[in-house]
C-alpha positions, 0 to 999 in steps of 0.5 A: 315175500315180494318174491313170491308174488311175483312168481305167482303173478308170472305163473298165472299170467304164462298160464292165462296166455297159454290156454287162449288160442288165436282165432284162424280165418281162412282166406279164399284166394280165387280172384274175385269180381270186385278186383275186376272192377277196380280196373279201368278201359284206357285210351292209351297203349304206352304210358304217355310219361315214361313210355312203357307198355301198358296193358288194356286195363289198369288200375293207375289211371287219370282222367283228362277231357273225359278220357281215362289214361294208363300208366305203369305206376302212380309216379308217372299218374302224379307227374301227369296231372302236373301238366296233363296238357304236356303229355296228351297228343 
């Protein structure tokens, strides 16, 4: 008898989850303003820790004295605000 009602319980429970369907959302991949906004003038070229390149505008950055500084990852961010002193000429 347990054995029925566990097939029936199974049965129902395949049978409730098949007939829900999940919603899709469709997703607008064309950049949009606000991912402009996130980035940020810089006052540097190259990043003052590790030296790379950096573009014009980024994300990473800190501010020190008024002046907002780029770099290429948030390692270099972190190790800048350690000793900001050290880093800016």
């Amino acid at each position: 008898m347990k054995y029925i009602f566990s097939v029936a319980f199974v049965a129902i429970s395949i049978l409730s989850c098949s007939q829900q369907t999940p919603e899709v959302k469709k997703v607008n991949h064309k950049k949009s303003s606000t991912t402009q906004k996130l980035t940020a003038k810089v006052v540097n070229t190259e990043d003052p820790i590790c030296h790379m390149e950096i573009p014009k505008y980024m994300k990473d950055t800190a501010v020190y004295k008024g002046k907002t500084y780029g770099f290429c990852n948030s390692m270099c961010k972190d190790e800048f605000k350690k000793n900001p002193k050290k880093y800016v000429k």
